[in-house]
N, C-alpha and C positions, 0 to 999 in steps of 0.2 A: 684670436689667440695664436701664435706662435707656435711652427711644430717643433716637437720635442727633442731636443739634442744630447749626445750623449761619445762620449769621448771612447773609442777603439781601444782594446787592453793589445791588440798586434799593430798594428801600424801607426797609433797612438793619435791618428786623424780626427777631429769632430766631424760628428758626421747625425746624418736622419735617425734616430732611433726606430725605425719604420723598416732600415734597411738595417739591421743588427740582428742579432740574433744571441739569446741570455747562454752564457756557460757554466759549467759545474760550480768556479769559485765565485759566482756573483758578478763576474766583469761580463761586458760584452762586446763584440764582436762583427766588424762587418761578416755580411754573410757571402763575397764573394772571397774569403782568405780560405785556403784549403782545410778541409777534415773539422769547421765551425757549424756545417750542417748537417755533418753525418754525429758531430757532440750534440745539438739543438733537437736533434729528430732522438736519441736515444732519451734527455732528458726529459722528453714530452712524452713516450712511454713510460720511464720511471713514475713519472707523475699522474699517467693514467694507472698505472699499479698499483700507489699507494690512495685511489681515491677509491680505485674497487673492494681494496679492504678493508678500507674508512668507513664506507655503506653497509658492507657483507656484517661490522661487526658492531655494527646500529641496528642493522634487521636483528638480531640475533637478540641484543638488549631490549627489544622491542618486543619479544615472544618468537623468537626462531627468523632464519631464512626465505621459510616458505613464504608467499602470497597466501592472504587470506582467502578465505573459501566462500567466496560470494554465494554458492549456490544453496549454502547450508542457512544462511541470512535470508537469502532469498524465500525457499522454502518454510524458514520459519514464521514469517510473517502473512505466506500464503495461509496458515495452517490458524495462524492468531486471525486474521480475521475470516477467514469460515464459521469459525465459533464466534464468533463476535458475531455475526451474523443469522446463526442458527442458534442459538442459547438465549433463553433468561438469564440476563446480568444478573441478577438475587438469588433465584431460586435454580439456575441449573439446568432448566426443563431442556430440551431440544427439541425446535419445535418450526415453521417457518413464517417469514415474514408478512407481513398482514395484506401486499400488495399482492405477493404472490397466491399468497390464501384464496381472497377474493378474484383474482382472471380463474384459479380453479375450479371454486365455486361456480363460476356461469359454465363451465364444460361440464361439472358434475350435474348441472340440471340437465343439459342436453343429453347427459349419458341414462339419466332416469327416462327422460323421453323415450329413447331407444329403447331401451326396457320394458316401455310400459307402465312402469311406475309411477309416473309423477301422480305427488297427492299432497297440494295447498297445504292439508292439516299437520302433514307431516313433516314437509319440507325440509326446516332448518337441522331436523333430526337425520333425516335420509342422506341428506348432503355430507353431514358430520361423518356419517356411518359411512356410506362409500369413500369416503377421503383417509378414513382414518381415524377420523376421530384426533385432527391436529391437534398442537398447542398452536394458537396466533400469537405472534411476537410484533409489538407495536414499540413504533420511536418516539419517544414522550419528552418535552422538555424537562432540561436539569435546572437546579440551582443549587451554587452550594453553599448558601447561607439557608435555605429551606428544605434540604435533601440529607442531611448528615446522616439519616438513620438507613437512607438509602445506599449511602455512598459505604459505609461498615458494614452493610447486608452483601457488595460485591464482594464475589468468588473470585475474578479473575484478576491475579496481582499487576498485569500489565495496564487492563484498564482502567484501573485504581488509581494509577499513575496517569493518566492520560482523560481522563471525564473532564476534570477541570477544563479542558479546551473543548472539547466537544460538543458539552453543555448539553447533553444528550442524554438517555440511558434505553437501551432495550430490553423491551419487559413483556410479560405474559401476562392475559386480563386477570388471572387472582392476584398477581405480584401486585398490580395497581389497586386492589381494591382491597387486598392487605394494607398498602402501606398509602389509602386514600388519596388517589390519583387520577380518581375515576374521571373528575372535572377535564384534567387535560387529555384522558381518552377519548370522551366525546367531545372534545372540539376538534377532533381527527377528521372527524364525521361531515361530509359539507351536507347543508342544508336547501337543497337547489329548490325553488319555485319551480311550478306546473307548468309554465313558461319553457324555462333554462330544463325540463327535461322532455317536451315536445321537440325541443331545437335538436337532443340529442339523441332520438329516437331515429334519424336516417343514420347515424355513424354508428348505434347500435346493431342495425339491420344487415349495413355494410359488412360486418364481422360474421354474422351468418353461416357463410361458408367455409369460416375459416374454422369458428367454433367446432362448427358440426364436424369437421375431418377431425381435427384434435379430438371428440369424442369419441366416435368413431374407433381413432388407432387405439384409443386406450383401453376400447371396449375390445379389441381383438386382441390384447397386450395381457388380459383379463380374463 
């Protein structure tokens, strides 16, 4: 393609358009003619002038000038999934997750050891009682042709909006057994053969030390 030519409004020469430079009334310009670069450099600020107030008065019709406040966005989403995470989606409880529950669970036994306490009959009770007496909060599949009653029990208007993709819900064991669900609680539960927990009884053993210090700090925290 052919470079671009364009005819001098002073010396009335053709010439490179490459080598001009645009003036006020539209015509242009070579740019070695006196006083064509010092019109070329004013018009090129004018036109940076009028682009900053083009912007200035788009932000404005947009919701003001300022930049939006990432941190408020940020923080709020911190804030939405903590409770997504510590809450019964139904019923509200606050309470914690079932993974976390159980690694506390094997420290609350060693903490009865230290004690002196430990007692088979009583176990599942003693554990509850030094913990707290948690709620467990378990992730259960969703459906939402099979969960409606589920889905109009959520509190939380965000995740109301949002389960659809998740295909998930977090729930407390009466939530489940309110709203008969108990089947997908126990398939949470693996099933391992005498085998598959012989295999896992040295990585068990291995944790030993680590348990017992966690005990330990929590017994002197106590």
């Amino acid at each position: 393609m052919p470079p671009k030519m364009v005819r001098c409004s002073i010396c009335k020469e053709t010439v490179l358009k490459s080598k001009t430079y645009a003036l006020a009334d539209g015509t242009r310009a070579c740019r070695s003619h006196d006083g064509v670069g010092e019109e070329a450099n004013k018009l090129h600020e004018q036109d940076k002038e009028r682009l900053k107030k083009e912007v200035e008065k788009k932000k404005k019709s947009f919701g003001g000038s300022k930049e939006p406040d990432l941190s408020k966005f940020i923080e709020d989403g911190r804030k939405f999934r903590e409770e997504a995470n510590t809450h019964c989606w139904t019923c509200g409880a606050e309470g914690i997750p079932a993974k976390e529950y159980f690694a506390e669970c094997i420290v609350a036994i060693e903490r009865l050891k230290i004690r002196g306490e430990m007692n088979f009959l009583t176990l599942n009770n003693d554990i509850n009682k030094l913990m707290g007496n948690p709620v467990v909060l378990f992730t259960l599949p969703y459906s939402d042709e099979e969960d409606k009653e589920i889905y109009r029990s959520i509190r939380n208007r965000k995740i109301k909006d949002i389960i659809h993709f998740l295909k998930c819900v977090n729930m407390c064991k009466e939530c489940a057994s309110k709203f008969k669900v108990n089947d997908r609680l126990e398939a949470l539960f693996p099933k391992p053969t005498w085998e598959q927990i012989q295999n896992m009884m040295s990585v068990v053993a291995s944790l030993d030390p680590v348990i017992k210090e966690m005990a330990e700090k929590k017994e002197k925290q106590n």
